[in-house]
C-alpha positions in Angstrom: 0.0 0.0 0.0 1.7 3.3 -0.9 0.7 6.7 1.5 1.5 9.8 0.1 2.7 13.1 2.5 4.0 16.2 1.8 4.9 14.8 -2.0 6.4 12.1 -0.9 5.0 7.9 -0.7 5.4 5.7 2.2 5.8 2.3 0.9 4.4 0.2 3.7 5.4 -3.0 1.0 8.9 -2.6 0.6 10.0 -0.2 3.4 10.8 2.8 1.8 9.9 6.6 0.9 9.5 7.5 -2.4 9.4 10.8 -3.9 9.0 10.2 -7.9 13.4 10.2 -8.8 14.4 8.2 -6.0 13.8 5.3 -3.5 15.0 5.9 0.7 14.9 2.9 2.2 13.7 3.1 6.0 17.1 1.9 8.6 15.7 2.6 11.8 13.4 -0.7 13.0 10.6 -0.9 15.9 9.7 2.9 15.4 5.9 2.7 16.1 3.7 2.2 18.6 2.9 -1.6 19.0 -0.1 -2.6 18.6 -2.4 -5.3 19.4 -5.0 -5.9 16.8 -5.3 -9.6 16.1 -4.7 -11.8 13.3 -4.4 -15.5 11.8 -1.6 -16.7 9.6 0.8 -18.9 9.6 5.3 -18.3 10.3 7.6 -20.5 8.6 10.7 -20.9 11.0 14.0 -22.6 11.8 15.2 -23.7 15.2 19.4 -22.7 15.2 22.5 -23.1 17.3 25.9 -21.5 18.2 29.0 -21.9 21.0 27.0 -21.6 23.7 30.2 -19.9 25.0 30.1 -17.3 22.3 26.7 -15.9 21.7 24.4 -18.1 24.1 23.5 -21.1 23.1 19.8 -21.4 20.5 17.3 -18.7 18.3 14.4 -19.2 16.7 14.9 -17.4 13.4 11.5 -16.6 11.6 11.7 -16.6 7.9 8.5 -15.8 6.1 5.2 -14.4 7.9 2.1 -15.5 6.1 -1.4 -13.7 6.1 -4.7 -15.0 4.1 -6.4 -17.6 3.2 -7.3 -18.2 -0.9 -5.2 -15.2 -1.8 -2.3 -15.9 0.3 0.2 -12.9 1.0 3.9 -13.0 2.6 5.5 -10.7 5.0 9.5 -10.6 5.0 10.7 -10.0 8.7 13.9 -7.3 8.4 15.1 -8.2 12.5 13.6 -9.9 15.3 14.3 -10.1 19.1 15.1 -13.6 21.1 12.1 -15.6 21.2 10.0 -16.7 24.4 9.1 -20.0 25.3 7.1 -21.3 27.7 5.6 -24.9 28.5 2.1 -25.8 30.6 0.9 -29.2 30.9 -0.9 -29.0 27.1 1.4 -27.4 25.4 4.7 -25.3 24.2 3.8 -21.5 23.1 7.2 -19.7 21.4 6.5 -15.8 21.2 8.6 -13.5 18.8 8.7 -10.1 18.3 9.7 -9.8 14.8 10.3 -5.6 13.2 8.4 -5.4 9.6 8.3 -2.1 6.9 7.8 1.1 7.8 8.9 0.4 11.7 6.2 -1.7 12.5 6.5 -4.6 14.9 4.6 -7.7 15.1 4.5 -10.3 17.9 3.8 -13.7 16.4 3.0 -16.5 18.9 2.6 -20.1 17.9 2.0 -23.7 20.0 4.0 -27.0 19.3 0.1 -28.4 18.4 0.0 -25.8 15.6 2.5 -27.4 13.5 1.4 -28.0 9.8 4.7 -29.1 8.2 8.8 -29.6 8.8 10.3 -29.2 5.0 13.4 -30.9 3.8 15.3 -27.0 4.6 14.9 -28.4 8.4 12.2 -25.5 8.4 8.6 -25.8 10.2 5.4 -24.0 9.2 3.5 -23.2 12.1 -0.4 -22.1 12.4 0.1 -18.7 14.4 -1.8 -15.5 15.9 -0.8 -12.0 15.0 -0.9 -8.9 16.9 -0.3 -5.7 15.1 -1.6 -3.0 13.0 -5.4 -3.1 12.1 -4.0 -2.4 8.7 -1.4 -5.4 8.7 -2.6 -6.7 5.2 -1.5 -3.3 3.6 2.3 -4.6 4.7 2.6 -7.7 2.8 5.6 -8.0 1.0 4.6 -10.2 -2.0 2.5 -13.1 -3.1 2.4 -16.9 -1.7 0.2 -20.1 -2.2 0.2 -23.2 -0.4 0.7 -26.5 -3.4 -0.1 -30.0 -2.4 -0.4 -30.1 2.1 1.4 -26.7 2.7 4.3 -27.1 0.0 4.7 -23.8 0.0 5.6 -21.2 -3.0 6.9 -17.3 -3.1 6.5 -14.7 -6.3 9.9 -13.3 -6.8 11.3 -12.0 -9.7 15.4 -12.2 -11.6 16.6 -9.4 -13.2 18.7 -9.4 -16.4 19.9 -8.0 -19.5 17.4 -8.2 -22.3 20.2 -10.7 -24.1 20.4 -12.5 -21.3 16.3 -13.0 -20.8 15.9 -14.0 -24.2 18.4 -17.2 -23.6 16.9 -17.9 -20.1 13.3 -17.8 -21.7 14.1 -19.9 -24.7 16.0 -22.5 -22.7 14.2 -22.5 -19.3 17.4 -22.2 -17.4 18.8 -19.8 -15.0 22.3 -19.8 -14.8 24.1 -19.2 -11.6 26.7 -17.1 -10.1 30.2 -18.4 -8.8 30.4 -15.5 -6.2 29.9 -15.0 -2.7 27.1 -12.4 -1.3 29.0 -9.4 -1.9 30.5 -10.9 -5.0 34.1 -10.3 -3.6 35.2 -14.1 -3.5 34.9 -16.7 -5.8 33.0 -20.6 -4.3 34.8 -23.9 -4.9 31.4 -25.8 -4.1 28.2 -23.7 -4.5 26.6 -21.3 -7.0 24.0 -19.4 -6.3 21.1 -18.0 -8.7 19.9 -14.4 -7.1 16.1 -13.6 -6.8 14.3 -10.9 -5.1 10.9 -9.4 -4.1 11.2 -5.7 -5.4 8.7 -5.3 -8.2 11.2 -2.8 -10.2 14.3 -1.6 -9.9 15.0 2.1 -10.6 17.7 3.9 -8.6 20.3 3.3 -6.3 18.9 2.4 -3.6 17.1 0.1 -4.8 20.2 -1.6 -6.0 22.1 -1.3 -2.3 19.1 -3.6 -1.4 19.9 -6.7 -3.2 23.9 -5.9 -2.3 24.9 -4.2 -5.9 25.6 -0.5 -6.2 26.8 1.9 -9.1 29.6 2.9 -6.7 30.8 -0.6 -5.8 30.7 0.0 -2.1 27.8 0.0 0.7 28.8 1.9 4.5 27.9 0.0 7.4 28.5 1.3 11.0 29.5 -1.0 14.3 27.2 -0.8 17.6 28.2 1.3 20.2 31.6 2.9 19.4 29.8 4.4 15.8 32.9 3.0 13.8 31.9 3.2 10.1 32.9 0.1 7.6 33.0 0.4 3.8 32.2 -3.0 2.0 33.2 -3.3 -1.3 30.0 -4.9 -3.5 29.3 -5.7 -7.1 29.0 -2.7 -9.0 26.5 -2.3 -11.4 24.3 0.2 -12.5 19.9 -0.1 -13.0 20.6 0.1 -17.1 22.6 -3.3 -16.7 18.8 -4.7 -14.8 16.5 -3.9 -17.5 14.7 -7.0 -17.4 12.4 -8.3 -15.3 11.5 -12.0 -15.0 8.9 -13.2 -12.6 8.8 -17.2 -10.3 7.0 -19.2 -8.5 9.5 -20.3 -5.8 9.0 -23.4 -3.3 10.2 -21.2 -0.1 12.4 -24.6 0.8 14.6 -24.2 -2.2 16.2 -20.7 -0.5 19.0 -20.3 1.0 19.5 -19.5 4.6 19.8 -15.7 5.1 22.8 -14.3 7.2 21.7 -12.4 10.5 23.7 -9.3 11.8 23.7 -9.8 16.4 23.2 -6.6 17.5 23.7 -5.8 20.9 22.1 -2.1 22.6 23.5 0.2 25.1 21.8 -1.4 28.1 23.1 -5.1 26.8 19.8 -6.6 25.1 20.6 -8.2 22.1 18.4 -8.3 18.7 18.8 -9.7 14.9 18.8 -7.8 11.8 18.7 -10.0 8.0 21.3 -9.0 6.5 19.9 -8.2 3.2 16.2 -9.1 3.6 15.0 -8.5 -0.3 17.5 -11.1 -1.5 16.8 -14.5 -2.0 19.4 -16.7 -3.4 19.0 -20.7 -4.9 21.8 -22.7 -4.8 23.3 -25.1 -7.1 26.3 -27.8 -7.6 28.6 -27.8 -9.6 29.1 -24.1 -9.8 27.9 -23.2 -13.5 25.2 -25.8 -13.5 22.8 -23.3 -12.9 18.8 -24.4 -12.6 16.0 -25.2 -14.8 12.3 -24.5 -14.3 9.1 -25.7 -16.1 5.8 -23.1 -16.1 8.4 -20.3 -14.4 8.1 -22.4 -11.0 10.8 -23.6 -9.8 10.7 -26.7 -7.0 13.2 -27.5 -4.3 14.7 -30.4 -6.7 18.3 -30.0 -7.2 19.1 -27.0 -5.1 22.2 -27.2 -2.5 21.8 -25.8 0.7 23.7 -25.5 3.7 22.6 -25.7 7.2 24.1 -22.8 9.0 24.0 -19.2 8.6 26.5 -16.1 9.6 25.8 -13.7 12.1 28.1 -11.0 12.2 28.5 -9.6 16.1 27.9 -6.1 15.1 29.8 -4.4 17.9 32.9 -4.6 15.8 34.1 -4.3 11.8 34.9 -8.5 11.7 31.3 -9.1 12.9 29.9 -6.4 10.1 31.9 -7.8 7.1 31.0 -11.3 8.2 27.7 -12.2 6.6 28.8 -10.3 3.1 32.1 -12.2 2.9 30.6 -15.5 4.5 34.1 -16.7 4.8 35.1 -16.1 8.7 33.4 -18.7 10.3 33.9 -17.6 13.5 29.9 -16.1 13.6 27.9 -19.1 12.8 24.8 -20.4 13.7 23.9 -24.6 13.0 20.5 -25.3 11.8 18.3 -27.9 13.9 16.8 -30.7 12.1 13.2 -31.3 13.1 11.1 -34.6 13.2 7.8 -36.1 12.7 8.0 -37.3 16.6 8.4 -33.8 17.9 8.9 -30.4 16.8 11.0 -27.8 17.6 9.4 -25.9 20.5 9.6 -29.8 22.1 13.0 -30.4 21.5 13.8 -26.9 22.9 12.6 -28.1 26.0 13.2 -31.0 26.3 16.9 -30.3 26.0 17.6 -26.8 27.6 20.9 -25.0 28.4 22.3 -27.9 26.3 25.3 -27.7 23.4 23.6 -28.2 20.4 26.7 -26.7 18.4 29.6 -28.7 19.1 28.5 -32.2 17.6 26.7 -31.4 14.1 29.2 -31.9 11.3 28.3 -29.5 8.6 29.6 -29.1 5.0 30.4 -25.4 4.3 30.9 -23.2 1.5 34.6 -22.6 0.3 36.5 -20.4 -1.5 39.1 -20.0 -4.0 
């Protein structure tokens, strides 16, 4: 929904004012009041771990908000606080306070019984409640349906050159990228093909969002002490873009997104994606890239990983972290759920417990 003041639209979509040249994309979360109108949807989440002698042990990190029933919509979460969990005799309830566009928060609260689905990403989809803005709809971030007992699917769009489109369209293949997320390093055993949920793309800052820029460099800037880091990016311009191609994506077929730890004055702790608008696919060997058959795309042939970077944003290491995805000293392992009990159960079933130490995981590597 766009809002227009003083000359100027408040994209409540994609988190940004726009003023008819350019698009300002909104860096401050949590800004409004909360409140505490009710909803039903559904949250698809992971459970994660790190050194419990690092960071404190286990997060819930939520990775799409769903809202609707026939015409099913999708709300991207930008950061989130530590989730709450609490058990009764009936039941485990996990409550998470999760910052959307325009410096809304949500609080999303969902039981163990209100599991639909775990997917082959080790992700659950949860039945949930709500509370936010009366207007919450007006937020969504794009399109979603449910396929065949809650498979579920995301519109997002690849841009290209017109040469380039032409090729993907008459072969029905994407081809990948051999490059890490700021496209600084080259990877040994992934490639990734880029998506992202940003209908057009038509200046700068639009551009910064999905980590490319016409300068070839973003700023970022550590908690507390204000020291400010330049990250050099791929740099490309909107005219190199010019082509817009539109998916249907099964959500499992995505790639983890990398989390920025942020820690406040006062010592409470919150996440921030790093790069929320991007969605990546990826594929082995590097070059292979990935077919698709009635511009959907399944979770068939992807490679995934099953840990994420999160960059302790209190110092310039922690900041460059989840952009270079090399230093693997900020990582978080993802949980595998079961049929015989979810997440929330495991959780407690197993508290103040190292979760991190034992799981072997394959990771990316570089050239």
């Amino acid at each position: 929904m766009l809002i227009i003041t003083q000359g100027r639209i408040i994209n409540k979509r994609f988190n940004r004012i726009e003023d008819g040249r350019s698009h300002y994309y909104i860096e401050s979360f949590g800004t409004e009041k909360l409140e505490k109108f009710r909803h039903e949807g559904f949250i698809k989440c992971k459970l994660m771990h790190t050194d419990l002698n690092k960071f404190g042990g286990s997060i819930i990190v939520p990775e799409l908000i769903l809202l609707g029933g026939n015409s099913l919509k999708f709300i991207q979460p930008l950061a989130f606080s530590p989730n709450l969990i609490f058990k009764t005799d009936e039941e485990t309830t996990c409550t998470i306070g999760i910052d959307i566009s325009c410096g809304q928060t949500i609080r999303v609260q969902f039981t163990d019984r209100q599991r639909l689905c775990y997917n082959e990403d080790k992700s659950e989809i949860y039945k949930c409640v709500i509370y936010g803005p009366q207007d919450l709809q007006n937020y969504y971030t794009g399109e979603a349906i449910f396929k065949d007992e809650y498979r579920l699917f995301i519109k997002l769009y690849h841009y290209t050159t017109v040469e380039s489109a032409e090729l993907i369209k008459r072969d029905n293949w994407l081809r990948d990228s051999a490059w890490n997320f700021a496209g600084n390093l080259q990877l040994k055993n992934i490639g990734y093909v880029y998506f992202t949920c940003l209908e057009e793309l038509k200046c700068e800052g639009d551009l910064q969002q999905i980590a490319m820029s016409s300068l070839g460099k973003i700023m970022l800037k550590t908690d507390r002490s204000n020291r400010v880091l330049t990250i050099n990016i791929t740099q490309k311009d909107t005219s190199k873009l010019n082509c817009q191609l539109s998916y249907q994506i099964e959500a499992s077929a995505i790639s983890n997104n990398h989390l920025f730890r942020h820690t406040n004055d006062n010592g409470t702790v919150w996440y921030q994606i790093c790069s929320p608008f991007i969605y990546r696919i990826g594929v082995t060997p590097p070059g292979i890239g990935i077919g698709y058959e009635k511009n959907e795309i399944t979770s068939s042939r992807v490679k995934k990983f099953d840990y994420i970077v999160a960059g302790d944003c209190t110092n310039t290491d922690g900041l460059r972290a989840p952009y270079e995805e090399e230093n693997t000293q900020y990582i978080y392992k993802v949980e595998n759920p079961c049929y015989e009990k979810t997440n929330l159960g495991f959780w407690m079933d197993n508290p103040n417990t190292d979760h991190y130490s034992h799981k072997n995981i394959e990771m990316q590597r570089f050239k």
